[in-house]
VEXBAKE-862793 format. One record per residue (C-alpha): residue in one letter; x, y, z. Coordinates in steps of 0.25 Angstrom, whole numbers, plus 5000, padded with zeros to 4 digits. Example, Ala and Ser with C-alpha at 12.3 -4.5 7.8 and 13.67 -1.06 7.14 Angstrom:
BEGIN
a504949825031
s505549965029
% end
This chain:
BEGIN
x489650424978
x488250414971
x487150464980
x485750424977
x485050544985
x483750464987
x484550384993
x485250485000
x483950575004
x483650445012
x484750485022
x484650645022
x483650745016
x484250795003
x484150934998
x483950934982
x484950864976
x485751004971
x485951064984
x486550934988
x487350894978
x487851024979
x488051024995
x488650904994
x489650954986
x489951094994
x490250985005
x491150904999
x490350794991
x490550844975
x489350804966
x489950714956
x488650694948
x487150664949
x486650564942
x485150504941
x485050344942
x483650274941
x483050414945
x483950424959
x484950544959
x486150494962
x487350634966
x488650564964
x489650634974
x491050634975
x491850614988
x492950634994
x493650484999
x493750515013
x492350525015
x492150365017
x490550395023
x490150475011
x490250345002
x488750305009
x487650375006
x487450395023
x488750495021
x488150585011
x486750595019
x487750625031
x488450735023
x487150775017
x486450795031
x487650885035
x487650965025
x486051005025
x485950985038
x484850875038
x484750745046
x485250615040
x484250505041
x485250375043
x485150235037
x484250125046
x485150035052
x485049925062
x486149875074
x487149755069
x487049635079
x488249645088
x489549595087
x490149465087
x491449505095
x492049375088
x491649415074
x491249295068
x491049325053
x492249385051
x493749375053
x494849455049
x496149415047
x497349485053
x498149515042
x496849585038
x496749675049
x497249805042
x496249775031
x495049795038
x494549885051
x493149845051
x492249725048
x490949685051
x490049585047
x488549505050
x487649395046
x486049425040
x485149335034
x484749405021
x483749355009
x484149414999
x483249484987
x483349614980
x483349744986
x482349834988
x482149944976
x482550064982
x483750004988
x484349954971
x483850094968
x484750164976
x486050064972
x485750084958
x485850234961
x487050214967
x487550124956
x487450004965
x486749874959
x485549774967
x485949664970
x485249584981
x484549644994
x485949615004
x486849664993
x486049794991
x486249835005
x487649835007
x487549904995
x486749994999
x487350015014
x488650035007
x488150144999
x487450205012
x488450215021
x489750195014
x490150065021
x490249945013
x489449805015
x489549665010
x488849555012
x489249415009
x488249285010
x488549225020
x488249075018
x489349105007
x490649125016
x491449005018
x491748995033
x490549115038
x491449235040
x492249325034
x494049345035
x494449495030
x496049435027
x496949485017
x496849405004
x497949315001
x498649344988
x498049304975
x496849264981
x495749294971
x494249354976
x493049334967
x492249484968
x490749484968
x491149554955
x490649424944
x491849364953
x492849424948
x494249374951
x495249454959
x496549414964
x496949464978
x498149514986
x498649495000
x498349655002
x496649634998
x495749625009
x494749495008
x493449455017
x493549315014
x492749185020
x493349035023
x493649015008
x493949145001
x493949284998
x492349354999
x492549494997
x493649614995
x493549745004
x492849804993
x491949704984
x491349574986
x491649434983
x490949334973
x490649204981
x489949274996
x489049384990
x487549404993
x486749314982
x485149284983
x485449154990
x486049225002
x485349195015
x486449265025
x487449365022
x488549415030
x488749565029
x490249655031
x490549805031
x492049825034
x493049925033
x494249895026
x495849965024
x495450055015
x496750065008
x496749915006
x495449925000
x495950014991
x496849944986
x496349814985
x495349874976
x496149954968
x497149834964
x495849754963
x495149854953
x493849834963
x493149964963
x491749924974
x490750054980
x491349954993
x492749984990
x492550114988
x492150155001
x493050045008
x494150125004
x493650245011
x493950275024
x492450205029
x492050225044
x492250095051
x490950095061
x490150115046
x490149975046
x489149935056
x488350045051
x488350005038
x488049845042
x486749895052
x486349965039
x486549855029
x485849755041
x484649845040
x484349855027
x484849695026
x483749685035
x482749775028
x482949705015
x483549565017
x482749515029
x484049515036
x484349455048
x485749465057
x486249315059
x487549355065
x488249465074
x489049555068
x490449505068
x491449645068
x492949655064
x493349805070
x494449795078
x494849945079
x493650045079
x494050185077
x493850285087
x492850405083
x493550535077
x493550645088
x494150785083
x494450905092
x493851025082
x494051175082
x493151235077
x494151345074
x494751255064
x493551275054
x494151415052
x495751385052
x495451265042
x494051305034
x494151445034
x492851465040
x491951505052
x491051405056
x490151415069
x490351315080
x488951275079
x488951255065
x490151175067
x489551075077
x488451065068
x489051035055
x489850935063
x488850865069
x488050875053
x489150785050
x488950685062
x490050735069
x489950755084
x490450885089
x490750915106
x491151065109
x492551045117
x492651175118
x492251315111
x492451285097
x493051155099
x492251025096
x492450875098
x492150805084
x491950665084
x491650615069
x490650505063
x491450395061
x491050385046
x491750525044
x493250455043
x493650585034
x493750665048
x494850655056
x495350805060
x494950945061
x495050965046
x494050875044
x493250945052
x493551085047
x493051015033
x491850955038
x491251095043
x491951185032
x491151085021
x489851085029
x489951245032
x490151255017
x491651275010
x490851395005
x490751475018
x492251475020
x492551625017
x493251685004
x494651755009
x495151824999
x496751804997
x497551945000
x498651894992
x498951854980
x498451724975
x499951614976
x500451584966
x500551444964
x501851364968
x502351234961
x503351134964
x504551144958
x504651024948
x503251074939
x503751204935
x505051114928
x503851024924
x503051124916
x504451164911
x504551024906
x503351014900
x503351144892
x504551104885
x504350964881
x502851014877
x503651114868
x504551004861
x503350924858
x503150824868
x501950784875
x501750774891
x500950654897
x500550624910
x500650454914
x500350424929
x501450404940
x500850284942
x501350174931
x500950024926
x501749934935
x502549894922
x502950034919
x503550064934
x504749934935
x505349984950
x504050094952
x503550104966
x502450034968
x500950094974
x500250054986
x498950084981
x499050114965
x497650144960
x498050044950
x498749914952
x499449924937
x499850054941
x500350044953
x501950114953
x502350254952
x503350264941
x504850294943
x505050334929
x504150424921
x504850354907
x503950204909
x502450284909
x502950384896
x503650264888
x502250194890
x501350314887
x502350334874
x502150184871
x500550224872
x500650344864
x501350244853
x500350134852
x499250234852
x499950264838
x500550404842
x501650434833
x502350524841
x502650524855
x503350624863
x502850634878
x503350674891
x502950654905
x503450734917
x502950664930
x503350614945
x504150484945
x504350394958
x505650324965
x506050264977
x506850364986
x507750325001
x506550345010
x507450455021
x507050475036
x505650575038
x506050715039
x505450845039
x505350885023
x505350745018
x504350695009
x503350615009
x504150544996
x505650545005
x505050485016
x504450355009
x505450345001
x504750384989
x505050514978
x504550554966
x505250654956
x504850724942
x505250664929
x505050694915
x505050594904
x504950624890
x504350494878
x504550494863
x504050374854
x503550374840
x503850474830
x504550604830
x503550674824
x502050654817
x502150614802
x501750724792
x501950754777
x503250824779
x503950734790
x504550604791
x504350574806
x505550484815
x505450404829
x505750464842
x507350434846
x508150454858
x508550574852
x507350644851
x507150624866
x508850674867
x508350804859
x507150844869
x508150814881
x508950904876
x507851024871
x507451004885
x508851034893
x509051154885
x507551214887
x507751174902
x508951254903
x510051124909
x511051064901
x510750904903
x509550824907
x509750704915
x508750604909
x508350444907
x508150414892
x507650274885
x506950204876
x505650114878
x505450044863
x505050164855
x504850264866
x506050344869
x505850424884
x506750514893
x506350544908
x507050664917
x506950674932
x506350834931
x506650844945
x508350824943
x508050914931
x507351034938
x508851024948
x509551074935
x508651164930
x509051314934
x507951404943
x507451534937
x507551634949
x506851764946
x507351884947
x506551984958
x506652104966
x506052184978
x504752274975
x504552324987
x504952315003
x503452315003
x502552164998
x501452194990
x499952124993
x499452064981
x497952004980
x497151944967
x495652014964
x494551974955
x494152074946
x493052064932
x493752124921
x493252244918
x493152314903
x494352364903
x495852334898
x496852264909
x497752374909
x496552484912
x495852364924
x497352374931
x497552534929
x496052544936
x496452424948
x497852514950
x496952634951
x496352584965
x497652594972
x499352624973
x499352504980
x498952414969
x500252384963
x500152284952
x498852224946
x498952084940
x498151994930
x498151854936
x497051784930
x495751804923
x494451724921
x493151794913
x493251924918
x493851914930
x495151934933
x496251914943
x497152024946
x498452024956
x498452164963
x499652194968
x499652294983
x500852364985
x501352484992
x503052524991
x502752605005
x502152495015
x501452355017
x500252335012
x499152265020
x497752205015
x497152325022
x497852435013
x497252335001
x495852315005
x495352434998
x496052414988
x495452274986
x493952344988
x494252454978
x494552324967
x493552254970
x492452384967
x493252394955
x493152254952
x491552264956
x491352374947
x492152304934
x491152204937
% end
């Protein structure tokens, strides 16, 4: 999210631009870069998805203001007419009902003309061309507060109202883009007048925008299916600032806000007048977030202390309105723009981010630090790759996620990020045979690649019970396969060789090195032959059931467990063997002395506590642990 902070300073009294920038990120909101255009500084931040009202610049000022604790000055506004109870200028279909939540629409006279200089300045800041006066400002109101507007003239819509319907398949919609062609589905969302299509959920149409002969224009801010807004512009290849934020979880009593805005300025800058009452599609307004918080859950889930006064404070920074319930128990109800909080943990991270992640106290681990614990097919994995790496071949990585022509029976996506991608693959063979094929008309000689990665089938969905997984349920699963490629020749050409082609054999020969380094006597494998690329592929899963355990051997040290802790410690000028000698010295209790890991100077050290004659406890260690650290502080 670009910020132009002139922009921004209008809103909120701004600190200099390094104490906010880094504020901002101690909060939440990382610096991605700051960048200079026309002699505006512009922070680009980067933010997290479910903060819908942080996409307008009124959501920054708002996080600003709570975080310096200053006032936030809000954007001028004026009062909507009231509303046409029979919402004349708009219908919505019924077979649309599930696309849309919110819809709201007027009438202004306009005259159009361009905009006034400091308005273009701060688009172009923000990367946005000028256009026209009535354009500019939904621009500009979408920028602002996150909600996006569009404006059609209205002596252009056939009919003199808007249908939210579902296309019909193959319709085709002319965008506002040089009208280009895009051919629809039956799943797209379309605002349409009497004779066609006018605009998507995320960009506007060719034949109904704003042009300098518009005398009267009919404005809309709406809140759409987000996932269906997703989706239509994924498949679509539509990327839009308004689709961006439509796909956001946007606060739905935004619009009218965003509407008195944009009829301000229309009125500031376009001679605007108000021809109509506001015609409004809101058939189930939600109901204001209320949350029961104790404030002793700051500590059971943050880690930290933080008075109740500060609490309430913070809270109420943040626009939140607070009502004791009793001691230490308040009654949040939340701004309708924060749709990210739904629960107390949302709370806990709204008071631990203000507080300052840094004033959660350091607690020092008294045991040793876990070691770290993997499933069981990576270990076979890495196994896998060390050997094949050792005969000579090369590992790849291609994407679960194939070319439609590559996954014949695949299962299909919902919502693939691509549409020619758009099946996970149930073989790993079609996407290594294609990569070798690349490899080949690249004029690699030699080919020899391998690939170990998730596959995908179909499974008997079975009854939900406890232990299932979420795969089982569905009737989906997913299991390990390795697959091996040769193509090409067998070897680069040199002075002293006479290279051949890859056969079947060769493939036979690896097959059998890799049974004998694995220790089984058969593997069970598919083998084939795409044109000149020969392939194997081995479900490792059914391979690891025939694979022996190694159990190691072990034996009681003591009836008594010993306390084990890592320490810090700066090297000193002295041999590893005469440092441990020294640390031993401190006490009989100090059993072992280990070297874990080491960066510069300092090293990490396991010390082991450990008496044959009772239990230790952290109180027989503490002076231990305060002799090592004068040792370390004396190294130093």
């Amino acid at each position: 999210m670009k910020v132009p902070l002139s922009w921004l300073a209008e809103y909120v009294k701004l600190p200099p631009t390094k104490q906010l920038t880094d504020r901002l990120t101690m909060i939440g909101h990382l610096l991605d870069k700051e960048l200079e255009v026309n002699g505006e500084t512009v922070i680009d931040l980067e933010l997290r998805g479910n903060r819908a009202d942080l996409f307008g610049i009124v959501g920054i000022a708002r996080e600003v203001s709570a975080a310096f604790e200053t006032s936030l000055i809000a954007p001028k506004t004026v009062s909507l007419p009231r509303i046409d109870s029979k919402s004349p200028l708009i219908t919505v279909n019924e077979n649309a009902f599930d696309l849309v939540s919110r819809f709201t629409a007027l009438k202004l006279s306009v005259k159009i003309k361009p905009s006034p200089a400091w308005m273009r300045k701060r688009l172009e800041a923000y990367g946005v061309p000028a256009i026209n006066n009535v354009i500019d400002i939904t621009n500009y109101v979408m920028l602002e507060t996150a909600q996006p507007i569009h404006a059609f003239d209205y002596g252009l819509l056939r009919g003199g109202h808007l249908t939210l319907r579902r296309a019909k398949s193959g319709e085709i919609f002319h965008t506002i883009q040089q009208g280009t062609n895009i051919k629809l589905s039956s799943n797209d969302l379309v605002i349409s007048d009497d004779e066609k299509a006018q605009t998507l959920m995320m960009i506007g149409g060719f034949y109904s925008g704003v042009n300098e002969k518009t005398e009267e224009t009919l404005i809309e801010a709406a809140i759409y299916n987000q996932g269906s807004c997703r989706r239509t512009a994924r498949r679509l290849k539509i990327a839009t600032d308004a689709g961006t934020r439509q796909e956001k979880n946007l606060d739905p009593y935004g619009v009218g806000y965003a509407l008195e805005r944009a009829v301000y300025l229309l009125k500031e800058l376009a001679d605007a007048k108000v021809t109509s009452e506001t015609s409004d599609y809101f058939p189930n307004p939600p109901k204001q977030t209320e949350i029961e918080f104790d404030e002793n859950d700051i500590f059971r889930l943050g880690g930290v202390v933080v008075p109740g006064k500060e609490v309430v404070k913070m809270l109420n920074n943040l626009e939140f309105k607070t009502e004791a319930v009793s001691d230490r128990v308040l009654k949040v109800t939340v701004p309708t723009f924060r749709t990210d909080v739904e629960g107390i943990a949302d709370l806990v991270e709204e008071i631990v981010r203000i507080y300052g992640y840094e004033s959660i106290p350091l607690t020092p681990l008294t045991d040793q630090t876990p070691e770290p614990d993997t499933y069981p097919s990576y270990s076979i994995g890495e196994k896998l790759r060390d050997l094949l790496t050792g005969m000579g071949i090369n590992e790849v990585v291609t994407l679960s996620m194939v070319a439609n022509e590559l996954a014949p029976g695949g299962i299909p996506l919902v919502n693939p990020p691509d549409p020619n991608f758009g099946n996970l693959r149930t073989k790993i063979s079609p996407s290594l045979i294609n990569y070798a094929q690349r490899l080949l008309n690249a004029n690699q000689q030699r080919v020899s690649i391998f690939e170990i990665g998730k596959i995908f089938q179909k499974t008997i969905p079975k009854p939900v019970s406890k232990g299932d997984s979420f795969s089982d349920i569905e009737g989906y699963g997913e299991s390990l396969h390795l697959g091996i490629a040769m193509a090409g020749k067998n070897e680069e050409k040199n002075w002293n060789n006479q290279p051949r082609d890859f056969n079947i054999y060769d493939l036979k020969g690896i097959l059998d090195r890799l049974a004998i380094l694995l220790g089984v006597d058969k593997l069970n494998y598919e083998i084939g032959q795409a044109g000149s690329v020969f392939w194997i592929e081995i479900n490792v899963e059914e391979l690891m059931k025939n694979i022996s355990q190694f159990s190691p051997l072990y034996r009681v040290i003591s009836a008594f467990p010993p306390i084990i802790e890592d320490i810090n410690i700066v090297s000193m000028a002295l041999p590893y063997e005469q440092l441990v000698a020294k640390i031993r010295k401190v006490s009989p209790l100090i059993a072992n002395v280990c070297l874990v890991d080491k960066f510069n100077q300092k090293l990490t050290l396991r010390i082991t506590y450990h008496s044959d004659k009772r239990q230790l406890s952290t109180q027989d260690i503490e002076p231990i642990r305060k002799q090592l650290q004068d040792l370390n502080r004396v190294g130093k």
